[in-house]
Structures are given as C-alpha cells and as structure tokens.
N, C-alpha and C positions, 0 to 999 in steps of 0.2 A: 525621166524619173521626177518626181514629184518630191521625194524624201532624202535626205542621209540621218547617218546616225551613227553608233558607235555602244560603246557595251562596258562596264563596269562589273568588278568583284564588290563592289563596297556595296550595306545593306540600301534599299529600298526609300527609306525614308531618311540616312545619311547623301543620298544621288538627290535626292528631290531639293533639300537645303542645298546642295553643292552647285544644283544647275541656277537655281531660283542666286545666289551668290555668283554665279560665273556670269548670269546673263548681264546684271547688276552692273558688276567691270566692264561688259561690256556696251553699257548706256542703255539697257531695256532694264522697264518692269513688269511686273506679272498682273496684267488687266484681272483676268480671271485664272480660277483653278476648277478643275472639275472632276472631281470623284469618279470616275467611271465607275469601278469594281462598288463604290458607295451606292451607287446609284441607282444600277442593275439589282444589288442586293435588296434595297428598299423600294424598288419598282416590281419587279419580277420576283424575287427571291433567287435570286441565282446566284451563286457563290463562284465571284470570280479573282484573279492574282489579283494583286495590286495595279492599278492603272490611272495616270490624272494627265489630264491634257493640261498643259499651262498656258497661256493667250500670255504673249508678252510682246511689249510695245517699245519700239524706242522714239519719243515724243520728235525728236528733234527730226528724225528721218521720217517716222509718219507724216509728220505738218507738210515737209518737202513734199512728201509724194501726194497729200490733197488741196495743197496750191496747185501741182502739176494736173490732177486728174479727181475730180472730187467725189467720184463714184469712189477713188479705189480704198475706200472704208469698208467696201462689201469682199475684198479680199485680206483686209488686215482681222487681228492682228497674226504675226505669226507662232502658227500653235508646234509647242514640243511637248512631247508624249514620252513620259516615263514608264513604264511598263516590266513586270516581276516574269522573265521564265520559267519557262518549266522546269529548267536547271537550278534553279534559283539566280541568275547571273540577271541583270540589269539593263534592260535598252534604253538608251534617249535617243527620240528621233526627233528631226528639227523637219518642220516644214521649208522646202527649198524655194526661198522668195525668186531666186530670179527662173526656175518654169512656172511658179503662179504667177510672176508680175507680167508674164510674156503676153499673157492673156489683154493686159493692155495694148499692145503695140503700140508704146510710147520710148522715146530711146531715154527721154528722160528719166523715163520712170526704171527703165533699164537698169540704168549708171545705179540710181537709189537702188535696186534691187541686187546688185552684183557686191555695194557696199553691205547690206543688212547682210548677203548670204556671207560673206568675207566675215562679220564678226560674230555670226551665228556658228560660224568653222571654229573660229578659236575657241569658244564654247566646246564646242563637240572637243575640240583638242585637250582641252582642259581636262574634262569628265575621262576623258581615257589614258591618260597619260596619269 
C-alpha cells in the first residue's frame, strides 16, 4: 500500500485546519494546498465534494533525505488528502513515506522514511481520536 488514513465526524473545513495544526506539532508545513473540487469546477465545470491535497514538508528531515539522495526532491513532499464523502464523514489520507521512499533503495533514506511515516501516524491519530 501506498496510503493510510483514518475518518472524522468533524465538518470538512474544521479537519483541514486540524490536520494543517497537527502536522505543525509534528515539525511539518504545508508547501502547497490544492483545491481539487476548486479546480475541476473552474477547469471542467464539474461539481465535485470537497477535496485539497496538502504537500507538507518537514524541513529538517527533507534536508536529511537530500544530503542523502538528491534526486529524492522528485518524491517529496508528502501529500495528505482531505477529502468530503458521500456520507458527509471526512477522510485524511497520508501519503506512506516509507513504500514511496523504498523506491530509493537507500537504508538511509529508509530510517528518514520510517521516522516521517512514525509522525505522520500521530497525525493520523490525532484527527481520529
């Protein structure tokens, strides 16, 4: 698998502040945001749930992993997706750093990726608890 995630009662754009604040705690920021449903609507016209990928970065473990490997900027940063269903209930799913970091075959980059997915879980723990 490629992803985890986990599910919320709380609305749509109270999850979005709460992840963008849990990443926070846990030493990332949010490089970019990206509208999907924004996006599709003003591209296409198509009218879709609420959807925003967030790119968040934690500076101190990025730099580790492009001292170690200087390409792996073409796997950063890691994106979590907030997403409205069809029940109205709330996913956040976290991109799982360590099967994309595998991709390197570096053990170093490993250990950094086993750390980023460790505090990307508390994250995830937070929003569902």
């Amino acid at each position: 698998m490629y992803a985890f995630s986990c599910t919320t009662g709380k609305s749509y754009d109270e999850t979005v502040a709460e992840v963008t604040a849990a990443l926070h705690e846990q030493g990332f920021g949010v490089l970019t945001e990206i509208n999907v449903s924004a996006v599709l609507k003003n591209k296409l016209d198509i009218i879709k749930r609420p959807y925003i990928i967030l790119g968040a970065c934690n500076p101190v473990l990025a730099n580790q992993a492009m001292e170690t490997e200087p390409d792996i900027g073409l796997l950063l940063p890691c994106n979590v997706v907030v997403r409205e269903e069809e029940n109205g209930s709330i996913t956040v799913a976290f991109m799982d750093p360590t099967a994309v970091l595998a991709l390197v075959e570096n053990p170093d980059v490993a250990a950094l990726a086993a750390e980023v997915r460790g505090r990307l879980q508390k994250v995830c723990d937070a929003i569902s608890s």
